[in-house]
KEVEXKOL-727372 format. One record per residue (C-alpha): x, y, z; residue number from 1; residue in three letters. Coordinates in nm, 3 decimals, always signed. Last residue first. Example, Ala and Ser with C-alpha at 12.3 -4.5 7.8 and 13.67 -1.06 7.14 Angstrom:
KEVEXKOL-727372
+1.367, -0.106, +0.714, 2, ser
+1.230, -0.450, +0.780, 1, ala
//
This chain:
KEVEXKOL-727372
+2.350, +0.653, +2.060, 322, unk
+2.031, +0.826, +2.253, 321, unk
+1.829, +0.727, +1.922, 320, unk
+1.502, +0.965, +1.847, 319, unk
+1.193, +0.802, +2.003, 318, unk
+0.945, +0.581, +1.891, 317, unk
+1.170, +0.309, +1.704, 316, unk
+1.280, +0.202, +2.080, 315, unk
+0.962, +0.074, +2.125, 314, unk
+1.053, -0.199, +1.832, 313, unk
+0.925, -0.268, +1.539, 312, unk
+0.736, -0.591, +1.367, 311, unk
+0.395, -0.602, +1.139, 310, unk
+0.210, -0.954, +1.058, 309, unk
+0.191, -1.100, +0.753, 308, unk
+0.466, -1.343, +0.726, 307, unk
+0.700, -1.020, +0.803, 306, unk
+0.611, -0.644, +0.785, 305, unk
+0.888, -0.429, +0.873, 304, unk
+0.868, -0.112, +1.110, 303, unk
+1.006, +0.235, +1.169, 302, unk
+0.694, +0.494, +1.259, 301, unk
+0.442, +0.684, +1.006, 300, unk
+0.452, +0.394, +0.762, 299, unk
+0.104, +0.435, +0.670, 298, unk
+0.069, +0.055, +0.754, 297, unk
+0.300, +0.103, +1.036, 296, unk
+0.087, +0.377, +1.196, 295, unk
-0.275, +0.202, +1.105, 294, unk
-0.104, -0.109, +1.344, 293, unk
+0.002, +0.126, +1.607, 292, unk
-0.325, +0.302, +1.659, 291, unk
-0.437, -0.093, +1.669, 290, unk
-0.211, -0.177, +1.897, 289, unk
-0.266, +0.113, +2.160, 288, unk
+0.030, +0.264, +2.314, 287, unk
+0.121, +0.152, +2.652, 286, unk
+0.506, +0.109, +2.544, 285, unk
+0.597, -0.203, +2.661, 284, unk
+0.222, -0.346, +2.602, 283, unk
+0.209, -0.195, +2.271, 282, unk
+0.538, -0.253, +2.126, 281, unk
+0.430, -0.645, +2.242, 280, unk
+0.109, -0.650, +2.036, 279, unk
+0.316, -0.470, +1.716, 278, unk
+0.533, -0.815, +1.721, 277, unk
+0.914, -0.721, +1.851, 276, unk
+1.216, -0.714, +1.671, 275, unk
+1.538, -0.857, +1.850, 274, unk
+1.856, -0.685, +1.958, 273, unk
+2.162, -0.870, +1.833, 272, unk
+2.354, -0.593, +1.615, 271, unk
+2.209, -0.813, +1.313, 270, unk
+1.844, -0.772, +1.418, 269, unk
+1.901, -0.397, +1.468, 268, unk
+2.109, -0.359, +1.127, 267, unk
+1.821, -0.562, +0.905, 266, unk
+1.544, -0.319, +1.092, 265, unk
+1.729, +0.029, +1.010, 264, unk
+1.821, -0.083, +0.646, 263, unk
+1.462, -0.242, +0.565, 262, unk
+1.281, +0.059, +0.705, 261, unk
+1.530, +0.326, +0.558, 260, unk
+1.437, +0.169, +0.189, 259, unk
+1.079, +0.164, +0.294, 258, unk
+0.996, +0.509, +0.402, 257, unk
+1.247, +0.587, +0.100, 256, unk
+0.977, +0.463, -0.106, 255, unk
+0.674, +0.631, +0.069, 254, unk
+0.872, +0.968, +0.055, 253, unk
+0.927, +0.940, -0.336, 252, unk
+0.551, +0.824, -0.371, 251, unk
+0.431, +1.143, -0.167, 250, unk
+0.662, +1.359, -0.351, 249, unk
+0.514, +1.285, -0.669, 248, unk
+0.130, +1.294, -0.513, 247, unk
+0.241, +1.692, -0.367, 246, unk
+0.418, +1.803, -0.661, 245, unk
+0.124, +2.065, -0.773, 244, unk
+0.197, +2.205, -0.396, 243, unk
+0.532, +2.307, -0.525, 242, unk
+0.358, +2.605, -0.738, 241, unk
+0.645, +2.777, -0.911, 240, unk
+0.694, +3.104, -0.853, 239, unk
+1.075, +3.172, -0.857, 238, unk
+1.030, +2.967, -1.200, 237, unk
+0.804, +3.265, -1.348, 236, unk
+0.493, +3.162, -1.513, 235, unk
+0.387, +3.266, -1.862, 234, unk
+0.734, +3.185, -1.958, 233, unk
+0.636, +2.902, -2.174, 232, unk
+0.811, +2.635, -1.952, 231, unk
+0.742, +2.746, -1.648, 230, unk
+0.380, +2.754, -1.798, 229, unk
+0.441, +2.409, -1.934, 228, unk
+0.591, +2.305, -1.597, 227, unk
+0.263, +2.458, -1.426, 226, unk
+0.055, +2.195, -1.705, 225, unk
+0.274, +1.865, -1.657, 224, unk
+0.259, +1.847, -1.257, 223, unk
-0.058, +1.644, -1.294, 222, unk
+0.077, +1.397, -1.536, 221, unk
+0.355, +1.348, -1.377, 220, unk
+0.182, +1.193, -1.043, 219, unk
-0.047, +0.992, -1.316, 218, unk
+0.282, +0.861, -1.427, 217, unk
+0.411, +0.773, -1.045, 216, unk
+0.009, +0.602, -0.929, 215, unk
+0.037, +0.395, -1.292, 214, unk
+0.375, +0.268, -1.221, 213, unk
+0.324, +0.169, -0.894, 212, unk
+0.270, -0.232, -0.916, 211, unk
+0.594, -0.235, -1.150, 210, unk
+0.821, -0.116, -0.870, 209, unk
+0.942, +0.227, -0.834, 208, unk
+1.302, +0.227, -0.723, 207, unk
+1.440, +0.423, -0.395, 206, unk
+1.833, +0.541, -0.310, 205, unk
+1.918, +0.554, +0.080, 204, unk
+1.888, +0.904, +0.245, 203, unk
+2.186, +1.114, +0.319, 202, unk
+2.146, +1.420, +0.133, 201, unk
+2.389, +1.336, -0.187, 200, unk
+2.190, +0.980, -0.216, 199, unk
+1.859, +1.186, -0.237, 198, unk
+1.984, +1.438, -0.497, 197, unk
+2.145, +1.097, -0.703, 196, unk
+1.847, +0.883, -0.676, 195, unk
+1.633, +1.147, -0.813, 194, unk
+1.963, +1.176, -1.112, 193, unk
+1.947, +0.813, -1.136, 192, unk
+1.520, +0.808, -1.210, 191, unk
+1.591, +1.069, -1.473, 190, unk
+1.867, +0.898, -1.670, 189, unk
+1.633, +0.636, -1.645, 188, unk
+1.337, +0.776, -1.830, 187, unk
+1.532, +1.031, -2.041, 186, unk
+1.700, +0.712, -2.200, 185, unk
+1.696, +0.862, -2.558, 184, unk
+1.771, +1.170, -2.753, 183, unk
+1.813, +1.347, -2.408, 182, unk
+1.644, +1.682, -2.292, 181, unk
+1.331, +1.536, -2.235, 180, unk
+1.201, +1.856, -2.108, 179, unk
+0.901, +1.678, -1.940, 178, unk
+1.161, +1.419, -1.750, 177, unk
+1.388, +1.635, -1.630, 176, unk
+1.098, +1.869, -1.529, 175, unk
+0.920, +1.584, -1.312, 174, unk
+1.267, +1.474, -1.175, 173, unk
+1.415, +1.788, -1.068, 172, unk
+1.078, +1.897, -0.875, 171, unk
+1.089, +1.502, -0.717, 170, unk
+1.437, +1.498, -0.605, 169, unk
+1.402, +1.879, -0.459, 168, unk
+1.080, +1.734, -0.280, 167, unk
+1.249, +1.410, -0.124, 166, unk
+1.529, +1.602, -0.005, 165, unk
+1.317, +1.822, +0.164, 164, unk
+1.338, +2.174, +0.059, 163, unk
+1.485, +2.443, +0.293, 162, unk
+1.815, +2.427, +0.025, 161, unk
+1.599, +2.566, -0.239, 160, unk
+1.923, +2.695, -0.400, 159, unk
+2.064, +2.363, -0.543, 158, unk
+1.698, +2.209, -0.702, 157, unk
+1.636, +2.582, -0.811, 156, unk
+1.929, +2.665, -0.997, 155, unk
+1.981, +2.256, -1.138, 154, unk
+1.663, +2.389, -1.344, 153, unk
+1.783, +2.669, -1.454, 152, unk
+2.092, +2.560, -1.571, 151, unk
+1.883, +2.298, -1.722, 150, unk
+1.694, +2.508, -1.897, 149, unk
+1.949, +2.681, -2.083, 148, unk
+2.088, +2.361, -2.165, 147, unk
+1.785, +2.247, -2.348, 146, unk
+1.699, +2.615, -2.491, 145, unk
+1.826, +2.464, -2.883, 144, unk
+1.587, +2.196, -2.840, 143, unk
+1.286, +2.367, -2.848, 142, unk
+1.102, +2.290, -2.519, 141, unk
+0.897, +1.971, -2.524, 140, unk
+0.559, +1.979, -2.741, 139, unk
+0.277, +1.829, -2.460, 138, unk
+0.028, +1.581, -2.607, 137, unk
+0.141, +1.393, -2.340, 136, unk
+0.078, +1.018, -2.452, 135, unk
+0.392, +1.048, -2.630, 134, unk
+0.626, +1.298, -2.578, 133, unk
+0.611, +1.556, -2.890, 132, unk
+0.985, +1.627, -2.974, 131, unk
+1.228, +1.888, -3.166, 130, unk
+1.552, +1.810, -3.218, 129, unk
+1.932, +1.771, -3.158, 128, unk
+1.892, +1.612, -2.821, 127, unk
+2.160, +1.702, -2.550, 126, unk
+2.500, +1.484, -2.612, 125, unk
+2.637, +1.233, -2.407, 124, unk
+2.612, +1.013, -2.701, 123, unk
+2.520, +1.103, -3.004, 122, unk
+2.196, +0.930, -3.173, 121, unk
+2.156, +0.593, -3.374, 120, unk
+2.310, +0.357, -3.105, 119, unk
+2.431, +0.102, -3.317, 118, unk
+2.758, -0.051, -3.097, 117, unk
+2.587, -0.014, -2.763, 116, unk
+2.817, -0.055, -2.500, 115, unk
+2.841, +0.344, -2.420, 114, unk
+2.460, +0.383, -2.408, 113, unk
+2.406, +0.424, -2.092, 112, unk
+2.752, +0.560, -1.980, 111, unk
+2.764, +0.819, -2.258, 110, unk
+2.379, +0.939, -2.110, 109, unk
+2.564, +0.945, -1.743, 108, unk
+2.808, +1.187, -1.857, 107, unk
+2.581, +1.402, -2.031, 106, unk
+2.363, +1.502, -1.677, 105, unk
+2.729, +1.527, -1.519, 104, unk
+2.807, +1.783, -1.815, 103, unk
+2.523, +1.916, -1.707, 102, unk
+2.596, +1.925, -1.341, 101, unk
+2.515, +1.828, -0.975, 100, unk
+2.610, +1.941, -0.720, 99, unk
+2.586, +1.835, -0.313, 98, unk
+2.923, +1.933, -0.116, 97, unk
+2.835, +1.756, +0.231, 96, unk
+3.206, +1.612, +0.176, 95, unk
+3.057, +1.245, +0.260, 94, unk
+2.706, +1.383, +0.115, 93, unk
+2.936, +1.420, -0.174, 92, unk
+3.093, +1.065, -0.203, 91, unk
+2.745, +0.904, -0.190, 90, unk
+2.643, +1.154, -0.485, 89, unk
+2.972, +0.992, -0.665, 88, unk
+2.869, +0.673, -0.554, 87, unk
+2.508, +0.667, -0.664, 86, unk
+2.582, +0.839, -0.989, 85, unk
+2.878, +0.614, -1.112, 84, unk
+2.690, +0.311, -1.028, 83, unk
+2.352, +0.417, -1.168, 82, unk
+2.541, +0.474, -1.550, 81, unk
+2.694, +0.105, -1.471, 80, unk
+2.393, -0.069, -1.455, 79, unk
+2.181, +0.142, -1.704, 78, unk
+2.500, +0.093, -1.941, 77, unk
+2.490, -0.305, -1.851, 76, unk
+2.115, -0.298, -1.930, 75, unk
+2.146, -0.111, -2.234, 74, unk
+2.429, -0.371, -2.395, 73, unk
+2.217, -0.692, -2.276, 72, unk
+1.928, -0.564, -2.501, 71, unk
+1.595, -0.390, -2.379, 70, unk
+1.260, -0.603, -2.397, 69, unk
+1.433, -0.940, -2.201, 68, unk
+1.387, -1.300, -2.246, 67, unk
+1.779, -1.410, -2.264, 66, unk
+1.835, -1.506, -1.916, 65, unk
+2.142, -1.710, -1.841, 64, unk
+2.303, -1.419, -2.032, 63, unk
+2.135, -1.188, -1.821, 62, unk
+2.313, -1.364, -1.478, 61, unk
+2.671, -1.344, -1.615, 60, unk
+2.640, -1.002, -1.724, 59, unk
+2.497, -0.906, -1.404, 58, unk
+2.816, -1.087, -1.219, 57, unk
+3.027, -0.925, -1.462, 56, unk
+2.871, -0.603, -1.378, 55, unk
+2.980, -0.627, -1.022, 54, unk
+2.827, -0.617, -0.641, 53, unk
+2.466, -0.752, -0.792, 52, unk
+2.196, -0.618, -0.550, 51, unk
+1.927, -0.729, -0.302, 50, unk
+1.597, -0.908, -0.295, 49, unk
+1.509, -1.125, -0.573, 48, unk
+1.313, -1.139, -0.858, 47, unk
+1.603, -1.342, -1.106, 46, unk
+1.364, -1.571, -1.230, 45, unk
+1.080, -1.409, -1.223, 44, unk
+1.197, -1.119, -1.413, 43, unk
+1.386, -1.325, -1.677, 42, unk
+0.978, -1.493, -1.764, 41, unk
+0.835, -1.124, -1.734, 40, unk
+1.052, -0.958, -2.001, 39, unk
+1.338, -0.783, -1.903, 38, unk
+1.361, -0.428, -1.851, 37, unk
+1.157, -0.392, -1.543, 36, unk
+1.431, -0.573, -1.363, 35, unk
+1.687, -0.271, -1.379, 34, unk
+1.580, -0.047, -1.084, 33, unk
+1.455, -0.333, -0.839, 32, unk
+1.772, -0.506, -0.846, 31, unk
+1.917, -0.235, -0.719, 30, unk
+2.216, -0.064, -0.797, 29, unk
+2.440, -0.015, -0.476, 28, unk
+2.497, +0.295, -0.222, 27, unk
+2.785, +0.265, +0.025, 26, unk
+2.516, +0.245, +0.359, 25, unk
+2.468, +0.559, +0.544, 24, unk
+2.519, +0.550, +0.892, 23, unk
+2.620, +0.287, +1.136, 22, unk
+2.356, +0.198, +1.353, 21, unk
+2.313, +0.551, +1.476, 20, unk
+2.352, +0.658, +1.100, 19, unk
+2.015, +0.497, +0.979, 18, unk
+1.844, +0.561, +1.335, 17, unk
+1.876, +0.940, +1.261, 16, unk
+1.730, +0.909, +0.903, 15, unk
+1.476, +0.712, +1.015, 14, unk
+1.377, +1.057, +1.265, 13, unk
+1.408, +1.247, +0.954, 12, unk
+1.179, +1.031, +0.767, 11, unk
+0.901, +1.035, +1.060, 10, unk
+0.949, +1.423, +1.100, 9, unk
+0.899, +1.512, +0.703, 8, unk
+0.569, +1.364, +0.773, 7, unk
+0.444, +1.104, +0.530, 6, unk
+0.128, +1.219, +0.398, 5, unk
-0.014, +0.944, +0.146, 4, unk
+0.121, +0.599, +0.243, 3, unk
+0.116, +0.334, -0.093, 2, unk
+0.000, +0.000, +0.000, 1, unk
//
């Protein structure tokens, strides 16, 4: 179930418990962000939870695996394209120096593509025409104000440093992705650069898994009219209205509600200290179990859901004292 209204508070306070048991984990390409791209047969068969360390080990694994809608070449590039963002935004929330660039933006396009042999378009390079994105019915910017538009863009996600995380991933992405600056691959190159702004402010990366697809286009879709007036000019971009990212947002913050979740509750189990059944948190705490029970399901405090039936601990209520 996807939570609506998240408070900033309940992500901040994961956040906390993330570095108390040990901080930030060295960020890794989920399986979860590449699977999509094979057909449903390969995705079975390799739907599992975690990450491949090394793209020969992917390699390996695809070629066991030949059902699959983009080719072995884009898959690789998507693999390795993620891997250079993730640690190089992991490496600036190290420095706290958060920044990212076009030439960054092209960098990552050149890594997509770079093993495929008849890519029809430059790569690294801005598109060199005009596009219609289909199913919008929206005309993207003229292709010759791409990189003014990006400066632009990259402006506001860097200056609007009172934003969440979560909303500066999810104004960058919904513009990235309606400019479609990029002759091809705008899609991913788009979900790595959300990654990228939350990976740079200390929160795990997210994916969007098939069941939510329709929830995060429809969350687009409703954005796509102020962009156009950004767009246009018939809006200024100091007055853009962030309230029209509200259902974006809320899918980013439900994801990294469940990144943090897994992190936090994998670390406490492995540092020794048990998870307790909601019934118990309730007893300990005097809190009522069902007021608990809607909480985890919204994902308003730290738990897991296992064999059907929702875990935490009462520690999870309160900010860590270590």
């Amino acid at each position: 179930m996807m939570s609506k209204n998240i408070s900033s508070s309940s992500l901040f306070l994961r956040q906390k418990w993330l570095f108390a048991l040990g901080g930030l984990p060295k960020p890794t390409v989920k399986n979860s962000e590449w699977l999509y791209q094979l057909e449903e047969e390969a995705r079975n068969t390799l739907m599992i939870e975690g990450h491949f360390v090394s793209k020969s080990q992917l390699k390996s694994a695809l070629s066991e695996n030949p059902n699959r809608k983009k080719t072995t070449p884009e898959i690789l590039g998507f693999f390795e394209a993620a891997k250079f963002a993730y640690e190089f935004a992991f490496q600036q929330f190290q420095e706290q120096e958060f920044n990212i660039s076009k030439s960054s933006i092209r960098a990552l396009h050149a890594l997509l593509f770079s093993a495929v042999d008849d890519f029809p378009y430059e790569k690294g390079n801005f598109r060199m025409g005009n596009i219609i994105i289909t199913g919008s019915g929206f005309e993207s910017p003229d292709f010759t104000r791409i990189p003014e538009i990006i400066d632009k863009i990259l402006w506001i996600v860097h200056k609007n440093k009172k934003w969440s995380p979560w909303r500066r991933a999810a104004f960058f992405h919904s513009l990235f992705e309606n400019l479609h600056p990029l002759s091809d691959g705008n899609g991913r190159i788009g979900r790595i650069l959300a990654n990228w702004v939350l990976l740079a402010h200390g929160f795990p990366s997210i994916s969007i898994k098939g069941e939510e697809k329709d929830a995060y286009i429809l969350a687009l879709e409703e954005v796509d009219p102020e962009i156009q007036n950004i767009f246009s000019g018939r809006l200024a971009w100091t007055k853009f209205p962030v309230k029209s990212l509200k259902k974006l947002e809320d899918i980013f913050a439900d994801r990294l509600a469940v990144s943090c979740d897994y992190l936090i509750t994998t670390r406490w189990e492995k540092s020794g200290e048990p998870l307790l059944p909601l019934k118990k948190v309730a007893e300990i705490t005097g809190r009522s179990q069902n007021a608990l029970h809607v909480a985890a399901s919204f994902k308003q405090i730290i738990a897991v859901k296992k064999a059907g039936k929702w875990f935490s601990h009462p520690d999870f209520l309160k900010t860590p004292k270590f």
